[in-house]
N, C-alpha and C positions, 0 to 999 in steps of 0.2 A: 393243488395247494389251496386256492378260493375254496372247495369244496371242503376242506378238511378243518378251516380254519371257520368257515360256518359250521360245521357239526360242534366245533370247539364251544363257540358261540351260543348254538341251541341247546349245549347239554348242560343246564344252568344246574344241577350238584357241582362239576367237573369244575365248570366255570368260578363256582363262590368257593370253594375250596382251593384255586389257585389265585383268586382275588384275596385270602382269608392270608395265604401264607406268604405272598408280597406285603402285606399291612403288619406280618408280625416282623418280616426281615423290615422295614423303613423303623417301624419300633425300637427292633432290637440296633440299629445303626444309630436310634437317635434319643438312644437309653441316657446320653448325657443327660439329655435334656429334659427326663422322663420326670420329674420333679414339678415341675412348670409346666408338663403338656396335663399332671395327673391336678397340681391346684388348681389351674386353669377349666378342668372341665369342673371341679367341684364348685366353684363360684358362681360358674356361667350355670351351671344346674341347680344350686340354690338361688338366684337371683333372678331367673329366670322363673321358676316356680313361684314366688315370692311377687312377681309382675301378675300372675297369670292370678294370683290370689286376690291380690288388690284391685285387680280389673272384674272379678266377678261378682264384687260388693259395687265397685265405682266404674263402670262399663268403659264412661268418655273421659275416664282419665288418661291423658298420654303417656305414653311408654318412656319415652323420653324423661319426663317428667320423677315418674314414678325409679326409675335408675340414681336420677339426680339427686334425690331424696332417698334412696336407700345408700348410695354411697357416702354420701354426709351424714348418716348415723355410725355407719362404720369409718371414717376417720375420727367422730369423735368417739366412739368406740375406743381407739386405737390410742389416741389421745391421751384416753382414760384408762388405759391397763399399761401405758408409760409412764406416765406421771405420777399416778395413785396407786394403781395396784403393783405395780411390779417392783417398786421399791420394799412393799408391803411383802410381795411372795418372796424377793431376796432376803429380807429380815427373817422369817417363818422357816426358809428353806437352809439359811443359816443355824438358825435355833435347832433345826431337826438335824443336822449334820452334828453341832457338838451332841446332840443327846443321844446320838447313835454313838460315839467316841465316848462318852463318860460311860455310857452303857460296856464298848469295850473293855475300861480303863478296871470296871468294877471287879468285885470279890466273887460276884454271881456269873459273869462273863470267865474268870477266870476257870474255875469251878466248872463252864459247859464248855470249853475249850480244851481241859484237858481229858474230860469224857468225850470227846469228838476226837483227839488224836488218838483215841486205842483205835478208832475203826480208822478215822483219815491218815495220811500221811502229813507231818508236819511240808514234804516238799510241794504237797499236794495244794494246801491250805497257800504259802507262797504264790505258786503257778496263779489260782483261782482271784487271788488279791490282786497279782499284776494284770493279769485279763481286765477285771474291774476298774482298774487305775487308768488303764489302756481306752476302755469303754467309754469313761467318763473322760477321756482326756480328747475324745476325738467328737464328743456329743457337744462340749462345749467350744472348739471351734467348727463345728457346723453351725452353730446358731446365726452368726455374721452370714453364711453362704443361704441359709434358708430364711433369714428375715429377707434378703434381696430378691431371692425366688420368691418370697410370697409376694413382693410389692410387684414384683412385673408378673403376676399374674394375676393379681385385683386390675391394674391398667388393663391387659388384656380383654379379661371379662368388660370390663367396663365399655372398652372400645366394642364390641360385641354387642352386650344388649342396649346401649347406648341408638345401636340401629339393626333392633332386631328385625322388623318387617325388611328393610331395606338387607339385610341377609338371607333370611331366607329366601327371598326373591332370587337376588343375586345365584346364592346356591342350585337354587332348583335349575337355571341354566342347564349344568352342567349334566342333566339327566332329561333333556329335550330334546338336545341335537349333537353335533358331532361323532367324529367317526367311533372315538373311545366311549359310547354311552353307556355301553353295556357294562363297561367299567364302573362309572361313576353308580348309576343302579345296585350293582353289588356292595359298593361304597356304603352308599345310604342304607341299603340291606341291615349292613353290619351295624351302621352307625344307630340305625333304632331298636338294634335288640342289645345294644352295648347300654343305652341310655335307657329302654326299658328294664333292663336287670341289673346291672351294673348300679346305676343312680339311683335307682328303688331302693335293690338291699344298704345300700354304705348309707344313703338317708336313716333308712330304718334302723342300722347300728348307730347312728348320731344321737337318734332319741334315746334309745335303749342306754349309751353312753349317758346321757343328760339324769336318766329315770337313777343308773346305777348311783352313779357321783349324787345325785340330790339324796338319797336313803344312805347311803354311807355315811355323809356327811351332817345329816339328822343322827344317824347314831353314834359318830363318835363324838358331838355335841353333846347327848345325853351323856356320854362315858365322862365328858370334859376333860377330852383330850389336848392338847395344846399342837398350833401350827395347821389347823383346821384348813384354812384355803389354799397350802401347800398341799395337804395331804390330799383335798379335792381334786385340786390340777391334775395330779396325778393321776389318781383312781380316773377321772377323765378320759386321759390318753388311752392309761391301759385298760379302760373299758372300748374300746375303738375296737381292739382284739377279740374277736366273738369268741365264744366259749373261754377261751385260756386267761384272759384280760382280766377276769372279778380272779381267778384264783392266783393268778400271779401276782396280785395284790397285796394277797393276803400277806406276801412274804416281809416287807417293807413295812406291813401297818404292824405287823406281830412286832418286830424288833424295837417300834417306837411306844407301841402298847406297853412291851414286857421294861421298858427304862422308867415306864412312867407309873405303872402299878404291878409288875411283876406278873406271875405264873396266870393270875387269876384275868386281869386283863386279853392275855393272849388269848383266853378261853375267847370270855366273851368276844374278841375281832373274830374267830373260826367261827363261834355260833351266827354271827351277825354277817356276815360272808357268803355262810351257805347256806341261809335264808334270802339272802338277796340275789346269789346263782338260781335259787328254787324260782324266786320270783321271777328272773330274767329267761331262764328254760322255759315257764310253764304258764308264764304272765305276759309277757314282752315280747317275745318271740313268737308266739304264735297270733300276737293283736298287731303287731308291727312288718310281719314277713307271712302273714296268713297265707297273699294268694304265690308267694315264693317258694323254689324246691325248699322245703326241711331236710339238711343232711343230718345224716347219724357223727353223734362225735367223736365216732373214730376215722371217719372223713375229715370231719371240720381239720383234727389235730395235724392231718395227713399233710389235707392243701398247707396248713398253717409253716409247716416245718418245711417243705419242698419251697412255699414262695418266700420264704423269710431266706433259706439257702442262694434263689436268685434274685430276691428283690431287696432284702436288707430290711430294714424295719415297715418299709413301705409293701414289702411282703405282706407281715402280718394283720395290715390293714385292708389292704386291697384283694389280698390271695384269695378269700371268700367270696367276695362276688364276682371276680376275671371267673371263679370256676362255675361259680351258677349261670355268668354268660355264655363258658363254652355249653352247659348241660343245654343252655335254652339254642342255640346257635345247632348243636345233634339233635334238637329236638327230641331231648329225656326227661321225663316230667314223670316226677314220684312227688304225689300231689295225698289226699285223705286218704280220695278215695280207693285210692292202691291200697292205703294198709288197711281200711275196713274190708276188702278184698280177701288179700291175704288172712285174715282176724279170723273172717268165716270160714 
C-alpha cells in the first residue's frame, strides 16, 4: 500500500491531474459562491499589479500604505458614480428606452414589422418579447445581489493586500512541510498558471474593452448622437466579450441610430463597428495578448457558447481565458511561430 501510494505521489502527471479534478469538484460545490471567489480574484489581481507598479517608481513606499490609498480613490470613485453619475446614466438610460418605444410606436417600425412577419411568425415575435421582458426582469433584480457581492469582495481584497508580505509568507508554509505537501505544490502549480493566463488575458480584454468604448464613443459624438454615456456603459460591458461583444453591439446602437436619423445612420454605426472590430482583431489583440495562445474565431465563438450554457453571463466573460488556462495547464501553444511554419 506505502508502495503504491508513493508511485501515486512520484508520478506527478497522475498526481496534478487528480489535484486538477478535486479543485474543479470544490469549484463546482461552491459554484454559489463563484461570483465572489471570480470579483475577488480580479481586485486582488489589479491591486495587487497596481502595488507592484507604484513600488517600481517609489521602492520604500509601504505596501500598506499604497492599499490604503488605492482604496480611498475607489470609495470615492464609487461615491462619484452614486451621486453623479448614476443619476445621470438612469436619466440617459431612461431617454434611450422611450426613444426605442417611440421608434416602435412609429409609421417606419410599422412598415419593418409587417415585412418581418411574412418571414417571422407573429407567435414567434411574442415568445422572443416575453424572453426579453424575462431577461430584463431578472437583470434588474440581480443588481441589489451583485452590488453586495461586489462589496465583500473589495473587503476581501483589501484584507488580502492590505498584508501581502505577511501572505505570502504565511502561504508558502504550506508547501514546506507536512504530510499533504505534495498537495499544496500542485496547488500553487495550478494557481500560477491560473494567474499567469487567466489574469493576463481578462486584463488584456479590460483595455481592449477601455480602447473599444473610448472610439465608439468619439464616434457617435461626431454622429451626435444623444444618451452618449449610457450608450458607452454599454459598449463597455459588451466589449468584456472577446470577439462577439463590438458585434453584438451593433444591434442596440442600430435601433437608437435608426429613431434618431433613420436608414442612413444605421449605415454609418455598421461602418463605424467594423472598423473598430478591424482595429480590435488586428490592432489590440495582437499588442495586448501578443505573447497569449491566438485562437481562431471559430473557437473563440465555441468556448463562448458552451460557457455562457454553464456559466451564464459570467460565461462569456471568463470562457476565454478558463480556456487559454486549460491550453497552458496541456501544455498547447499555437504561438507565430507555428503559423509561419505552417505558411511555408
Amino acid at each position: 500500500m506505502d508502495t503504491a501510494w508513493q508511485k501515486f505521489k512520484n508520478n506527478i502527471p497522475l498526481r496534478r491531474f487528480v489535484v486538477f479534478l478535486i479543485i474543479v469538484a470544490f469549484l463546482y460545490e461552491m459554484r454559489a459562491m463563484m461570483n465572489t471567489i471570480l470579483l475577488t480574484f480580479i481586485f486582488t489581481y489589479v491591486i495587487v499589479h497596481l502595488i507592484h507598479l507604484v513600488q517600481r517608481y517609489v521602492p520604500k513606499m509601504p505596501t500598506g500604505a499604497i492599499v490604503v490609498v488605492i482604496y480611498l480613490i475607489i470609495l470615492a470613485l464609487l461615491y462619484f458614480f452614486i451621486t453623479v453619475y448614476m443619476p445621470m446614466l438612469v436619466g440617459q438610460i431612461s431617454k434611450m428606452v422611450k426613444s426605442v418605444i417611440a421608434f416602435y410606436e412609429s409609421d417606419e417600425s410599422s412598415r419593418l414589422l409587417s415585412y418581418a412577419t411574412h418571414y417571422i411568425s407573429k407567435n414567434e415575435i411574442i415568445t422572443q418579447a416575453k424572453h426579453a421582458m424575462t431577461f430584463a426582469f431578472h437583470t434588474a433584480t440581480s443588481i441589489g445581489t451583485l452590488t453586495i457581492t461586489t462589496f465583500m469582495s473589495l473587503i476581501l481584497s483589501f484584507f488580502y493586500t492590505i498584508e501581502l508580505k505577511k501572505m505570502r509568507e504565511f502561504s508558502s508554509l504550506f508547501v514546506k512541510s507536512g504530510y499533504l505537501k505534495w498537495l499544496f505544490e500542485d496547488i500553487r502549480y495550478f494557481g500560477k498558471k491560473f494567474t499567469n493566463t487567466f489574469g493576463v488575458v481578462l486584463e488584456a480584454q479590460f483595455f481592449i474593452a477601455i480602447c473599444n468604448t473610448a472610439l465608439t464613443m468619439i464616434g457617435l459624438a461626431i454622429m451626435k448622437m444623444p444618451q452618449i454615456v449610457a450608450l458607452g456603459l454599454m459598449v463597455f460591458i459588451l466589449s468584456l466579450v472577446p470577439v462577439a461583444g463590438v458585434i453584438i453591439s451593433l444591434i442596440p446602437l442600430s435601433i437608437v441610430g435608426y429613431s434618431v436619423g433613420g436608414i442612413h445612420y444605421v449605415i454609418y454605426i455598421f461602418v463605424m463597428i467594423m472598423i473598430i472590430h478591424a482595429i480590435e482583431a488586428y490592432v489590440l489583440n495582437p499588442k495586448f495578448m501578443a505573447s497569449k495562445t491566438e485562437l481562431p474565431i471559430f473557437y473563440t465563438f465555441l468556448v463562448l457558447l458552451v460557457a455562457e450554457h454553464f456559466w451564464g453571463t459570467w460565461g462569456l466573460i471568463v470562457g476565454v481565458p478558463i480556456f487559454t488556462f486549460l491550453l497552458d495547464v496541456l501544455n498547447i501553444k499555437y504561438t507565430k511561430k507555428d503559423k509561419k511554419a505552417k505558411a511555408k
